[in-house]
C-alpha positions as CSV (number, residue, x, y, z in Angstrom):
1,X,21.0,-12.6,-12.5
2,X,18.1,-11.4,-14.5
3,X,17.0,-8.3,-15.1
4,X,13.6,-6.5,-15.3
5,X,12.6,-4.1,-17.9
6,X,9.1,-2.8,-15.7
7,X,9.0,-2.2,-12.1
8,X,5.5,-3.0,-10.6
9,X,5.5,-1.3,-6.9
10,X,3.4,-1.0,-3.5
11,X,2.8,1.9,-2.0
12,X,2.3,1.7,1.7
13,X,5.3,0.4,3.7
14,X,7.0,-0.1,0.6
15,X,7.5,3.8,-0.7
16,X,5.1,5.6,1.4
17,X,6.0,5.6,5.7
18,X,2.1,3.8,6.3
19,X,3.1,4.0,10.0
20,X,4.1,7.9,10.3
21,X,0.8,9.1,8.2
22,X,-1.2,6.8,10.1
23,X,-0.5,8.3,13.3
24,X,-0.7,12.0,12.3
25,X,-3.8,11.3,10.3
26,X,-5.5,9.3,13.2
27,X,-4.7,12.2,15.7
28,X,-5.6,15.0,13.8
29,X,-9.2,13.1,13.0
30,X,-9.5,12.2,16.4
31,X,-8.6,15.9,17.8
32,X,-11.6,17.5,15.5
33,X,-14.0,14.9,17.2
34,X,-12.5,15.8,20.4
35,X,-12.3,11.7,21.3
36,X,-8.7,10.5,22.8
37,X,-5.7,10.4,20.4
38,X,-3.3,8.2,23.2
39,X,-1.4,5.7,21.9
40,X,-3.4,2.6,23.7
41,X,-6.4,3.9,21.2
42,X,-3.9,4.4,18.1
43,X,-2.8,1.0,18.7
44,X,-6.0,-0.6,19.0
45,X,-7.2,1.3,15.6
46,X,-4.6,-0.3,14.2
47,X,-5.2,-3.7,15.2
48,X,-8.8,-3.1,13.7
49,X,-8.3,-1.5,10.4
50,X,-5.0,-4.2,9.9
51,X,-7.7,-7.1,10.5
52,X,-10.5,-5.5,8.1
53,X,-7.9,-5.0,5.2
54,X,-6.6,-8.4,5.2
55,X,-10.6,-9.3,5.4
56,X,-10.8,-7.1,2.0
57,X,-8.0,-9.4,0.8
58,X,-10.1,-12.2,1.3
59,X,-12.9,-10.7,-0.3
60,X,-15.1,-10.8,2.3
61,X,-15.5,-7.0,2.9
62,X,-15.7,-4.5,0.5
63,X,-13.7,-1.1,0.5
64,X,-16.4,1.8,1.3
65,X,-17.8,-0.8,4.6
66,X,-14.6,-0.8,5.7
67,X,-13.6,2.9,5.7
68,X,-16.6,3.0,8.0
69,X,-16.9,0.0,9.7
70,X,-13.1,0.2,11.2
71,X,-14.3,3.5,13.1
72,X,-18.0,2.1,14.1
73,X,-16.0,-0.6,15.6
74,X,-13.5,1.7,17.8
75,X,-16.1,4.3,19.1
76,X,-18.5,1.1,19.9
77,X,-15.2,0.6,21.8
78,X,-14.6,3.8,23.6
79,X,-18.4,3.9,24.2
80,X,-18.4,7.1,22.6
81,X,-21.4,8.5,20.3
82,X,-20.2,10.2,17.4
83,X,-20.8,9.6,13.0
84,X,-18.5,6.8,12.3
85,X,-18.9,8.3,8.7
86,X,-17.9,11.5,9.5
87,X,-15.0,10.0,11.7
88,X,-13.5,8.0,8.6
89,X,-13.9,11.1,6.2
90,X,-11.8,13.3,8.5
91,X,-9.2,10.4,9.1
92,X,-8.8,9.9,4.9
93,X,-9.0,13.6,4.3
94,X,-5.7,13.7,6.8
95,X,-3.9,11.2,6.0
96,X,-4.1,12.0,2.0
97,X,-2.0,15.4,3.3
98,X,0.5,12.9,4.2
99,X,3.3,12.1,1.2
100,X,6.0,10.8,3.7
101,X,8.2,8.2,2.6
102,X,10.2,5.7,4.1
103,X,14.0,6.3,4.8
104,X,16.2,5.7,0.9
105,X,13.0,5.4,-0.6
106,X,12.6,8.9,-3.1
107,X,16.2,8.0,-3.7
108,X,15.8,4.8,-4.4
109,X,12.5,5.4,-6.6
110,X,14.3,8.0,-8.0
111,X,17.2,5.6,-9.5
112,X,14.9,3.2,-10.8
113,X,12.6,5.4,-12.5
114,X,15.9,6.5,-14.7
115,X,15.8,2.9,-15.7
116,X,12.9,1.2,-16.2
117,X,8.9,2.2,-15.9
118,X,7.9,2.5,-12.5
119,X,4.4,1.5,-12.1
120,X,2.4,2.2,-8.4
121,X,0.1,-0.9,-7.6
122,X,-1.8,-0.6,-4.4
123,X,-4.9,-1.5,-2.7
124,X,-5.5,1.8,-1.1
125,X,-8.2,4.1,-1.4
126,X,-8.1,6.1,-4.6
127,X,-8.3,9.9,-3.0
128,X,-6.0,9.2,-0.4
129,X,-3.5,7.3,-2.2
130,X,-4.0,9.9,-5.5
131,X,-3.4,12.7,-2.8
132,X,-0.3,11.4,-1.6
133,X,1.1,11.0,-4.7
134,X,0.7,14.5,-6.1
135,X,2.1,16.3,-2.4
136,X,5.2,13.6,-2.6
137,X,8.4,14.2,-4.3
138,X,8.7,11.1,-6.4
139,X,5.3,12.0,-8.3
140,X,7.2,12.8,-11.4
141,X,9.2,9.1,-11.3
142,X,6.0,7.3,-11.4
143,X,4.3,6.3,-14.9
144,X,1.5,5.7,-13.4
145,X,-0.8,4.0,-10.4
146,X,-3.2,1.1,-10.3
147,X,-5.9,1.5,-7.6
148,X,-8.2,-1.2,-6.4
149,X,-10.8,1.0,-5.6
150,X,-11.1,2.3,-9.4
151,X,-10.0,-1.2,-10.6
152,X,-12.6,-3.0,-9.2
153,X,-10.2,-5.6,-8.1
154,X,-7.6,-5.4,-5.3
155,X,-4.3,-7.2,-4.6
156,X,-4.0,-10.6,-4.5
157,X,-6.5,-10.4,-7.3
158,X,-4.6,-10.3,-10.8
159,X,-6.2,-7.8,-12.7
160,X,-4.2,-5.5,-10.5
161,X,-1.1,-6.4,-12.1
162,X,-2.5,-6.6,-15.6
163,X,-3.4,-3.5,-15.4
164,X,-0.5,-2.1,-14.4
165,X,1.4,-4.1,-17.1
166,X,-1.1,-2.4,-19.8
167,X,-0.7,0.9,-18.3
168,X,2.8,0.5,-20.2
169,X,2.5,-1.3,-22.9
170,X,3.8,-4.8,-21.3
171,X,2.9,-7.9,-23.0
172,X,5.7,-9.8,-21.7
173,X,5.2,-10.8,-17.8
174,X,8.5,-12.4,-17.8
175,X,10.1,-8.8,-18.0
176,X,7.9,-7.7,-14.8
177,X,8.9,-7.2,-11.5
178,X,6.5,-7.1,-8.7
179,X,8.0,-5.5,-5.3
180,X,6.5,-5.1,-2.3
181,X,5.7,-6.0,1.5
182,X,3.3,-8.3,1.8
183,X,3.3,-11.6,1.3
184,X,-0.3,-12.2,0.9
185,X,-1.3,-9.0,-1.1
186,X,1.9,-8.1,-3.1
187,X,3.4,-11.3,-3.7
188,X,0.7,-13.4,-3.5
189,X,-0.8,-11.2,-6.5
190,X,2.2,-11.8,-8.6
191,X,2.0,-15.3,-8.0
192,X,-1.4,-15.1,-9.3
193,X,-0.7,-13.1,-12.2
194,X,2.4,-15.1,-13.3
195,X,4.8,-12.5,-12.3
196,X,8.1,-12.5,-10.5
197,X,8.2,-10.5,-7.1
198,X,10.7,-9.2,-4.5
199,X,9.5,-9.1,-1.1
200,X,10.6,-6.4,0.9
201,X,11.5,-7.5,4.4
202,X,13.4,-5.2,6.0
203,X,12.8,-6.4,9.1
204,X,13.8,-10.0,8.4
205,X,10.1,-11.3,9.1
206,X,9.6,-15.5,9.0
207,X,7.7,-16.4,5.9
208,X,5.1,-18.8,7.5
209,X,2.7,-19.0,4.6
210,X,3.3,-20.9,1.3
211,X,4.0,-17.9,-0.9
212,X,7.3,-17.9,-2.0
213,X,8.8,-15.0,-3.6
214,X,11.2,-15.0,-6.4
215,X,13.7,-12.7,-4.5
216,X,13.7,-11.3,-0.7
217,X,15.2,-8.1,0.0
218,X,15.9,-6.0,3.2
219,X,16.8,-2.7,1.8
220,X,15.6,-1.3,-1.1
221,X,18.7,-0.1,-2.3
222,X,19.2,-4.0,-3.2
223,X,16.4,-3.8,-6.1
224,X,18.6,-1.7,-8.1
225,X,20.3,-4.9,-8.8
226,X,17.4,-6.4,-10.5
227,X,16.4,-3.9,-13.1
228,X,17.8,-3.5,-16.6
């Protein structure tokens, strides 16, 4: 099997627990606003701010409108009057005090970083993501992150990955490896970029799109096997 010399990573739902600091973050925003914080409203927030990032995927929103726009769209909702602005600056403030990771994964990033360069490459917003990073306890693992909103760029687009690869000196792709969780962001950006990925499926989720990934795994203990 071959192995990788640089290790190209996601961050949420791939090292960081997205779900957990979502939650939290969303409660604690909603709570200063006094507006509901059930789980009928986290739900639907979800649905929403899920649907506008695969938009900014696609290009067809841009980072700062969505920030905003996710929040306009669930107090239009609730019918309730309050700065949608205001709303998503609490909810980003929150949820950048929120370095959880998901189970094995300090561990795992842990291992890896003893091998080969880890390198963070995610579409998230900068202060949140940059936040997270410095409160979690695999900050000192990572050589460094790749952020679309300081890029300029974001995941499937691959200027994310060459960035990433000249954060560390890489001029050989073929030694890359790209892991992550989504199809159409992660792998889909290695594709693009002409560097092999490992999608992390823990779940064992159908892959009903055309992207096909060089490796699948469903624990992240199994990438260990891939790296040099």
């Amino acid at each position: 099997m071959k192995k990788y010399g640089v290790l190209l990573c996601d961050a949420d739902d791939t090292i960081f627990d997205f779900g957990r600091a979502e939650v939290a973050a969303f409660r604690e925003a909603m709570r200063s606003f006094d507006l509901p914080q059930d789980d009928a409203w986290l739900l639907r927030y979800s649905e929403i701010n899920k649907a506008l990032w695969k938009a900014f995927e696609r290009g067809e929103v841009t980072q700062p409108v969505l920030r905003v726009k996710r929040f306009e769209q669930l107090l239009y909702e609730m019918r309730a009057s309050r700065d949608a602005k205001a709303l998503s600056y609490a909810y980003s403030e929150a949820l950048g005090r929120c370095p959880a990771t998901l189970a094995g994964a300090e561990e795992a990033v842990e291992r890896w970083s003893r091998r080969v360069p880890v390198v963070i490459v995610t579409n998230g917003v900068a202060a949140v993501q940059r936040g997270r990073m410095e409160r979690s306890p695999v900050r000192h693992c990572i050589r460094g992150m790749v952020i679309s909103e300081e890029v300029g760029a974001a995941k499937p687009d691959p200027k994310m990955i060459e960035e990433a690869l000249r954060m560390v000196g890489c001029s050989d792709k073929s030694s890359a490896l790209m892991l992550g969780d989504s199809l159409t962001s992660d792998i889909a950006g290695a594709v693009n970029a002409g560097v092999d990925s490992c999608w992390f499926n823990p779940q064992g989720k159908e892959n009903a799109t055309a992207i096909r990934p060089t490796y699948e795994v469903r624990s992240l203990c199994q990438v260990d096997g891939l790296l040099g």
